[in-house]
N, CA, C and O of each residue as an XYZ file, in Angstrom:
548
protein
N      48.356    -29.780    -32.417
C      48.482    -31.003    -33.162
C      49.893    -31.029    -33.749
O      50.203    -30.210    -34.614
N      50.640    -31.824    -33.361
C      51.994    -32.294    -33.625
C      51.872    -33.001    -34.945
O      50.977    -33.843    -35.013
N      52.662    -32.790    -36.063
C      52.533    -33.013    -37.641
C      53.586    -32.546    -38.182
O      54.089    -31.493    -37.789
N      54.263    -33.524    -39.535
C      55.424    -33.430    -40.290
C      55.279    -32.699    -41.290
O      56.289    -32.124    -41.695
N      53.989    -32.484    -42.006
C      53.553    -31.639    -42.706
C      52.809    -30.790    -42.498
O      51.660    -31.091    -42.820
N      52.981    -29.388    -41.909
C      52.361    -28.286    -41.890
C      51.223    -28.490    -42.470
O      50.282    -29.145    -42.022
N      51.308    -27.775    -43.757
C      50.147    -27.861    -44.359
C      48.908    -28.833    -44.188
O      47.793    -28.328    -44.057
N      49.071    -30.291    -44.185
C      48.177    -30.987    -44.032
C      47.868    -30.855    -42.639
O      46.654    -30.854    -42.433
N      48.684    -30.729    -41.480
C      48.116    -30.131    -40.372
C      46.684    -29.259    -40.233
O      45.653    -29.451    -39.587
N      47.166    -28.118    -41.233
C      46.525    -27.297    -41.520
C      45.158    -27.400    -41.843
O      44.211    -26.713    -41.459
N      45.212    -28.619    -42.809
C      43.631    -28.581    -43.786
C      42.875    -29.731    -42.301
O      41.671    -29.806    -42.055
N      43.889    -30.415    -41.607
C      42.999    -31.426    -40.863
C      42.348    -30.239    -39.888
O      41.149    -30.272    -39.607
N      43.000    -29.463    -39.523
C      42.308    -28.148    -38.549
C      41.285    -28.288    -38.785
O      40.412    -28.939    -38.211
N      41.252    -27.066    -40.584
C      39.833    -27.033    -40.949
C      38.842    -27.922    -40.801
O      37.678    -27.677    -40.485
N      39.544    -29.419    -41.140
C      38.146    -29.985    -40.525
C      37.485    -30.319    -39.670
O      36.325    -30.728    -39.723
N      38.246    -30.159    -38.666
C      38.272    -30.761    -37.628
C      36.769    -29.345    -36.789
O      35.717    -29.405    -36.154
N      37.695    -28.285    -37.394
C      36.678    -26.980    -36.955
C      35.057    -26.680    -37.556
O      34.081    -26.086    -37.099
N      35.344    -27.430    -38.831
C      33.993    -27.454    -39.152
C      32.981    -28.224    -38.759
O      31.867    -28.011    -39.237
N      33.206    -29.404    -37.690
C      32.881    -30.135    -37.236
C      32.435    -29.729    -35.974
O      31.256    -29.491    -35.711
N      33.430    -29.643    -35.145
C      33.745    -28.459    -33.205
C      33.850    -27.237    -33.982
O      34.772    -27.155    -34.793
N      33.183    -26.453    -33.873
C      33.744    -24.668    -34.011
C      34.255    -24.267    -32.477
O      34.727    -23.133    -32.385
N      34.225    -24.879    -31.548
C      34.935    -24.887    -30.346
C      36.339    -24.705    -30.024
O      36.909    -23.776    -29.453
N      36.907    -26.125    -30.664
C      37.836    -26.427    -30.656
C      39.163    -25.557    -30.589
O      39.268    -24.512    -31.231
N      40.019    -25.979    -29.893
C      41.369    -25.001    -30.047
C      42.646    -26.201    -30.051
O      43.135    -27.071    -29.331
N      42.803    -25.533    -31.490
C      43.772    -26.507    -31.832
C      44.746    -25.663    -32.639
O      44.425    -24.787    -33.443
N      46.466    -26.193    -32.193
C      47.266    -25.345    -32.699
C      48.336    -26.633    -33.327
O      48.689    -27.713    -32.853
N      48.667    -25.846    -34.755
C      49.479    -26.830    -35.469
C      51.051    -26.535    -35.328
O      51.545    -25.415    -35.200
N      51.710    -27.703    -35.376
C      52.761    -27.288    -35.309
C      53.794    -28.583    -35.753
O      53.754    -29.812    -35.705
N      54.593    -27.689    -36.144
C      55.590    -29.263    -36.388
C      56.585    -29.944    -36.130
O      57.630    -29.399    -35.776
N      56.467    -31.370    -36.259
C      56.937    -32.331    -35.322
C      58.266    -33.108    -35.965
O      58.140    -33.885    -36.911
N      59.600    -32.801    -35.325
C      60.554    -33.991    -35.595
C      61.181    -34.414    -34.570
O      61.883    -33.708    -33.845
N      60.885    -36.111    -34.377
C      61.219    -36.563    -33.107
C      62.231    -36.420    -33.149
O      62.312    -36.169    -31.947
N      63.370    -36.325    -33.527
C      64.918    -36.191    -32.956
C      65.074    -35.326    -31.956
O      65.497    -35.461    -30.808
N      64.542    -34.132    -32.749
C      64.781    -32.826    -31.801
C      63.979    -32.364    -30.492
O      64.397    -31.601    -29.620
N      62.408    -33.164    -30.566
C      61.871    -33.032    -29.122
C      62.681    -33.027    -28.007
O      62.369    -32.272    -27.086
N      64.055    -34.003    -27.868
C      64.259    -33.472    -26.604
C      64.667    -31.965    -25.793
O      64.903    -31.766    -24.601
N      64.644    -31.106    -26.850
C      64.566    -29.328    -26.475
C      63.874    -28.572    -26.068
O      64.116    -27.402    -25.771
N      62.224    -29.563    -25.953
C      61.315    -28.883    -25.574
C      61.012    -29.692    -24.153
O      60.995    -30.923    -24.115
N      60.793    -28.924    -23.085
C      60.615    -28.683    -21.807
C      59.569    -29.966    -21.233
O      58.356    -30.111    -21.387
N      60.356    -30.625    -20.673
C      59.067    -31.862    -20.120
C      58.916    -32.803    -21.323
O      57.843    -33.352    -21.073
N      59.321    -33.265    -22.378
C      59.457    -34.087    -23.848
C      60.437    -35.135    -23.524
O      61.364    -34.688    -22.851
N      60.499    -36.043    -23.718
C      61.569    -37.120    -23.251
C      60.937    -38.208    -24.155
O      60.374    -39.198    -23.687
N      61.107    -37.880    -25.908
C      61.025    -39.142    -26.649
C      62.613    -38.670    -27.477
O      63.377    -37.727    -27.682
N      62.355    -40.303    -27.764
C      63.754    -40.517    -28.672
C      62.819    -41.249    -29.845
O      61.685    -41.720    -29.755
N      64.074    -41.132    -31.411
C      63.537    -42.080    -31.967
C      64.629    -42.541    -32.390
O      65.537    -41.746    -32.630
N      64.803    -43.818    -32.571
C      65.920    -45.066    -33.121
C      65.566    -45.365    -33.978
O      64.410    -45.085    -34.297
N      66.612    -46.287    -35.006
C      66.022    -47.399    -36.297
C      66.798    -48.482    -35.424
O      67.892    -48.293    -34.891
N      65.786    -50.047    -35.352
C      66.281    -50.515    -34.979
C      66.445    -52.166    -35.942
O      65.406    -52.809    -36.099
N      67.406    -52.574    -36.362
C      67.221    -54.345    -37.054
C      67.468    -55.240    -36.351
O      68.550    -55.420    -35.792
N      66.465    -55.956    -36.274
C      66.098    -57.262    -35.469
C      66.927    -58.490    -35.895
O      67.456    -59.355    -35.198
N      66.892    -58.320    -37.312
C      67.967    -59.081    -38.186
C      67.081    -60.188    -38.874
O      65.903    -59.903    -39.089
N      67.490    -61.250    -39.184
C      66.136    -62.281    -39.648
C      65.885    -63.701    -38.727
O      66.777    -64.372    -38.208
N      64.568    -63.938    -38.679
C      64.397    -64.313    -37.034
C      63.206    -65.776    -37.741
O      62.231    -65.895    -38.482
N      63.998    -66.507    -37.016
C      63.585    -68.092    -37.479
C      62.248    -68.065    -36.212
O      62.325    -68.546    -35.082
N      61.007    -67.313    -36.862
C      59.482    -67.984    -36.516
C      58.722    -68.751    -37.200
O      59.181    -69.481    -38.078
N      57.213    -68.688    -36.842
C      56.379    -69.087    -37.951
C      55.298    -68.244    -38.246
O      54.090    -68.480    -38.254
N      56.109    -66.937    -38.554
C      55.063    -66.412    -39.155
C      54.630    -66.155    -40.367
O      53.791    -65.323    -40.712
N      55.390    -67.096    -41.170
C      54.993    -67.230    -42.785
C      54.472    -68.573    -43.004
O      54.551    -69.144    -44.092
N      53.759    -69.239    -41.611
C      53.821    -70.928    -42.078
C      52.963    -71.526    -43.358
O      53.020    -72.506    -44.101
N      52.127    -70.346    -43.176
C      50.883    -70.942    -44.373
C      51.521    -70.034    -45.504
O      50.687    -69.608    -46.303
N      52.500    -69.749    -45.674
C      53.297    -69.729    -46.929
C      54.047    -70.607    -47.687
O      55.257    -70.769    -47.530
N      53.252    -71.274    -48.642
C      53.833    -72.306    -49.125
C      55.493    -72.373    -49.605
O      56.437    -73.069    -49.230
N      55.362    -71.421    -50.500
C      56.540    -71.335    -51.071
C      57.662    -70.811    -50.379
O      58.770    -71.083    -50.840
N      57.546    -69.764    -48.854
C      58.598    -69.469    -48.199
C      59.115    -70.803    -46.961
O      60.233    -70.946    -46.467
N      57.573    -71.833    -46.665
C      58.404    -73.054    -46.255
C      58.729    -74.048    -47.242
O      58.930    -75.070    -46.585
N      58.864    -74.266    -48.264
C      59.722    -74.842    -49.377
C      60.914    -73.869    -49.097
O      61.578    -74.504    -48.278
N      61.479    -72.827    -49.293
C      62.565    -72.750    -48.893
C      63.096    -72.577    -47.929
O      64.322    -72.657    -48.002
N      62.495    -72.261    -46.565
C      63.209    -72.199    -45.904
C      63.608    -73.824    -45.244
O      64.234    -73.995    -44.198
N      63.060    -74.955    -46.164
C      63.153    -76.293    -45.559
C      64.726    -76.679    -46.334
O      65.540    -77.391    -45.745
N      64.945    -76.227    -47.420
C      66.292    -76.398    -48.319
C      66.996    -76.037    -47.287
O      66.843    -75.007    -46.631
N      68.304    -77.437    -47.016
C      69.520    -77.285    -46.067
C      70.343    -76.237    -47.054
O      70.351    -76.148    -48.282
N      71.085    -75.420    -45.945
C      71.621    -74.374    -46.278
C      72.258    -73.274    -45.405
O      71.602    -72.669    -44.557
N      73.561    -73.040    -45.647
C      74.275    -72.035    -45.113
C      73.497    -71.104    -44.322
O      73.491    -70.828    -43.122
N      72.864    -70.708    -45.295
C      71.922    -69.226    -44.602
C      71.337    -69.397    -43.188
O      71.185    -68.392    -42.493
N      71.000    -70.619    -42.723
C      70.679    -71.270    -41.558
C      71.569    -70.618    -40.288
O      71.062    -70.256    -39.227
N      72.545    -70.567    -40.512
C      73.269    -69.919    -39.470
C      73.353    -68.891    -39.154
O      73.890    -68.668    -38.069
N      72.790    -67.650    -40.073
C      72.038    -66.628    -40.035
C      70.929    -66.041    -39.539
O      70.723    -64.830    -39.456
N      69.936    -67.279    -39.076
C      68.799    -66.733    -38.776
C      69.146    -66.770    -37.559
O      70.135    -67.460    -37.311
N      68.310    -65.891    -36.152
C      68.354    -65.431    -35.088
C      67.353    -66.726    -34.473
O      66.624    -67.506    -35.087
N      67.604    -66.619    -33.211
C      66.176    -67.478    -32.631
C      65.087    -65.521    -32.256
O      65.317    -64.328    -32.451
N      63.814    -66.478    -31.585
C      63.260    -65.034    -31.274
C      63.418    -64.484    -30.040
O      62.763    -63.461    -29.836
N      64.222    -64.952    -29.020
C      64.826    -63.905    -28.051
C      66.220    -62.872    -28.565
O      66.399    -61.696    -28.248
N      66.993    -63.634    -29.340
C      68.107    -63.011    -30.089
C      67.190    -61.975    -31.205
O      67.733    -60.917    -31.521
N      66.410    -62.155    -31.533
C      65.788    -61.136    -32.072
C      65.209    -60.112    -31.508
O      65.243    -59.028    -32.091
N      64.822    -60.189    -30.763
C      64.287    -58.924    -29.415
C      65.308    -58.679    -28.972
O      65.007    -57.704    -28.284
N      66.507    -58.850    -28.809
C      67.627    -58.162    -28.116
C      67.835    -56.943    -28.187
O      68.033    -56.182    -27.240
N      67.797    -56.642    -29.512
C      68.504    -55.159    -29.806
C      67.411    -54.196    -29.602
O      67.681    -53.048    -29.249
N      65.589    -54.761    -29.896
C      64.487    -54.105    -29.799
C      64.460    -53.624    -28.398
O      64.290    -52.441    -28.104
N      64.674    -54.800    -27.348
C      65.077    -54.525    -25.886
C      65.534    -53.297    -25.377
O      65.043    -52.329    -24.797
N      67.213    -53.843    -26.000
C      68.337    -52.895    -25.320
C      67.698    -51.434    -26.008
O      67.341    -50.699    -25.088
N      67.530    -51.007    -26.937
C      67.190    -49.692    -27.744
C      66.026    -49.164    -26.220
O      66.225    -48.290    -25.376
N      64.844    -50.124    -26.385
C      63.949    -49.767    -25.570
C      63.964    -49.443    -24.201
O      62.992    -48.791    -23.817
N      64.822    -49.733    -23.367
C      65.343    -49.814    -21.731
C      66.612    -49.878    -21.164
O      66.815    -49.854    -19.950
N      67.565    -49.968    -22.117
C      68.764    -49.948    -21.544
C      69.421    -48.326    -21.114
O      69.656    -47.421    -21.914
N      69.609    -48.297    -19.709
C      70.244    -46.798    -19.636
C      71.525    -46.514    -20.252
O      71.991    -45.417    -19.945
N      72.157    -47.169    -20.983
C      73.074    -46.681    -21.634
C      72.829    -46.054    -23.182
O      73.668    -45.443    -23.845
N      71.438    -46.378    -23.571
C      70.599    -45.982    -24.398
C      69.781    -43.932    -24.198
O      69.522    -43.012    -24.974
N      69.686    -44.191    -22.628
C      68.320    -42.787    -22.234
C      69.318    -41.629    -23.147
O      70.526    -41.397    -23.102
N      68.232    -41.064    -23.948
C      68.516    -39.816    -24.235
C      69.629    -39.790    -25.688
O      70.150    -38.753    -26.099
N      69.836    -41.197    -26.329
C      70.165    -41.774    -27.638
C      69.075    -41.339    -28.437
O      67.947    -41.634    -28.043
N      69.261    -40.422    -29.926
C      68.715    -40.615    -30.439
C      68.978    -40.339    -31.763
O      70.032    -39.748    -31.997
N      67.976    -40.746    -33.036
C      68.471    -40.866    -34.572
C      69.867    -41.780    -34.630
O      70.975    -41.377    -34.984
N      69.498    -43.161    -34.169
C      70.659    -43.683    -34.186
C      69.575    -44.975    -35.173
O      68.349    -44.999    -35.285
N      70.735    -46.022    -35.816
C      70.346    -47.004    -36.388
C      71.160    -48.001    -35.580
O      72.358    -47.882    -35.322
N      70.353    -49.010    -35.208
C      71.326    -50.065    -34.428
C      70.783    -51.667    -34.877
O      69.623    -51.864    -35.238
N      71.738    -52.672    -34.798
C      72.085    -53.455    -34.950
C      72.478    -54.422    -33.982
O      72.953    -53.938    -32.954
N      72.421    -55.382    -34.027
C      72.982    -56.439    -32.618
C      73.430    -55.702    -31.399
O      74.459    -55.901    -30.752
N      72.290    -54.625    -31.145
C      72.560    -54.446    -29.605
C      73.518    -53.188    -29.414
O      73.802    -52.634    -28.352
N      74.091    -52.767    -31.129
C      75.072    -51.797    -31.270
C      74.497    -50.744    -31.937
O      73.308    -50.850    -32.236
N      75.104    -49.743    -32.234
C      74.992    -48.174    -32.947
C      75.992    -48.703    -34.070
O      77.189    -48.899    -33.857
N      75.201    -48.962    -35.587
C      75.701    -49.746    -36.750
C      75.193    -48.460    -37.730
O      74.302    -47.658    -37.451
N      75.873    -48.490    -38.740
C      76.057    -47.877    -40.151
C      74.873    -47.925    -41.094
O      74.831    -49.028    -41.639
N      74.011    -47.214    -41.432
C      72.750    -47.439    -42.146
C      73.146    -47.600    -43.558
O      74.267    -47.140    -43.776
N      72.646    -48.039    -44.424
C      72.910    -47.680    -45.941
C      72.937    -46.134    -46.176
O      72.514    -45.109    -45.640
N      73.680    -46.529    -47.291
C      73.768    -44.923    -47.954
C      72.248    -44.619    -48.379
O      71.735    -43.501    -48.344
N      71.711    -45.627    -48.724
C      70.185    -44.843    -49.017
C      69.169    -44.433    -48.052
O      68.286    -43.581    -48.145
N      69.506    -45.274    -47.049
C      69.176    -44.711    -45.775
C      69.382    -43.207    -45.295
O      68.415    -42.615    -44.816
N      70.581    -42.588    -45.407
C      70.925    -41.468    -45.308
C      70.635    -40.482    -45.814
O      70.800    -39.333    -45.404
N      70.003    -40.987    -47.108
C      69.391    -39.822    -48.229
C      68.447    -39.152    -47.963
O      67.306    -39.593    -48.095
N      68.764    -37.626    -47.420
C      67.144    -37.288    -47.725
C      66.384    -36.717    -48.589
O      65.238    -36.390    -48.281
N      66.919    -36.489    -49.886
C      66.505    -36.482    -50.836
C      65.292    -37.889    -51.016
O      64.063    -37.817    -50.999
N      65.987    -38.855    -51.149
C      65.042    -39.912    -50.819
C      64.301    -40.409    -49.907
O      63.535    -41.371    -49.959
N      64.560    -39.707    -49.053
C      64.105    -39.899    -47.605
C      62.484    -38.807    -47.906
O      61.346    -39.233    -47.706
N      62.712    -37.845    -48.250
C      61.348    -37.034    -48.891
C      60.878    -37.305    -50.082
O      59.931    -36.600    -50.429
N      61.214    -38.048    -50.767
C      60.476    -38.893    -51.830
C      59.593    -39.339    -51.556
O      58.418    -39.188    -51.890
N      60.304    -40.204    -50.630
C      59.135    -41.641    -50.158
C      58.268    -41.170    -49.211
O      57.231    -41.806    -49.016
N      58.556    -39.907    -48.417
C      57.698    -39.461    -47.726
C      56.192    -39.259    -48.482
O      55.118    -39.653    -48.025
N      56.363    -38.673    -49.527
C      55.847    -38.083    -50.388
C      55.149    -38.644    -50.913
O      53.980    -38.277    -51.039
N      55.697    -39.912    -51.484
C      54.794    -40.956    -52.222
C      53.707    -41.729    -51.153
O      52.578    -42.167    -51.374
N      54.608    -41.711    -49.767
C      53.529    -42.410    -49.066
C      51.967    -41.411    -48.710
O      50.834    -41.891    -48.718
N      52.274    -40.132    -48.453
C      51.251    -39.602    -48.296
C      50.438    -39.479    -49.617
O      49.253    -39.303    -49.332
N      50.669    -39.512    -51.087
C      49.942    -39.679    -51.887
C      49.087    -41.159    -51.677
O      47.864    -41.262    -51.771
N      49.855    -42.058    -51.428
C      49.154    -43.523    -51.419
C      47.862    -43.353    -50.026
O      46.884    -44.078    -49.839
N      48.265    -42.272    -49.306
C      47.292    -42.528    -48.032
C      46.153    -41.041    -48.591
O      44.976    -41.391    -48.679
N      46.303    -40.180    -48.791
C      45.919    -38.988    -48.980
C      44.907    -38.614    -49.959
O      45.218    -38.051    -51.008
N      43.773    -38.891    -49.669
C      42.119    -39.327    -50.699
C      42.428    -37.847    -51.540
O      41.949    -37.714    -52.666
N      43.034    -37.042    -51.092
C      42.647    -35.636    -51.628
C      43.882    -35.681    -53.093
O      43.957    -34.726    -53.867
């Protein structure tokens, strides 16, 4: 069982064994960047921004079509939704992409993440907090 946290790896074992006493299951842990070192593994992982993409998927949002009906600059900003799949695309199938990875991209490019992005100090924060928000125990 491939897992970011050991430990919880660990306790899902147990349960998993108290359930199958059969079972053979080995924990171990998982960061997609680096899979491609292991033998026969061929994932990547990207961040990718789509950017902001003129649909309707907020229509029965009142208040986000009140504004997005206000004429306005920002208009020239929004993407249609093939320009929005572009970069999801190219990340996904382009061979100039195979074997790219931990990259953040942008219009189709390899773009600059925020500095908070980079943090992993914060980057294990939020890890952290999210598994408390999911984690009954």
């Amino acid at each position: 069982m491939a897992v970011r946290n050991v430990e919880a790896g660990k306790n899902a074992k147990e349960a998993i064994l108290k359930d199958i006493a059969e079972a053979k299951i080995d924990v171990m842990e998982l960061d997609l960047s680096s899979m491609a070192s292991e033998e026969g593994v061929e994932i990547t992982a990207n961040s990718v921004n789509p950017g902001v993409i003129m649909t309707n998927i907020l229509r029965d949002c009142s208040f986000t079509r009140a504004i997005c009906s206000i004429p306005g600059p920002w208009k020239f900003f929004y993407k249609s939704v093939p320009q929005g799949a572009a970069t999801t695309c190219y990340v996904a199938l382009h061979p100039q992409v195979k074997g790219v990875a931990g990259e953040y991209f942008a219009d189709c490019n390899v773009a600059n993440p925020s500095s908070k992005a980079e943090d992993a100090d914060l980057a294990k924060r939020l890890w952290d907090f999210s598994l408390s928000l999911t984690n009954p125990n």
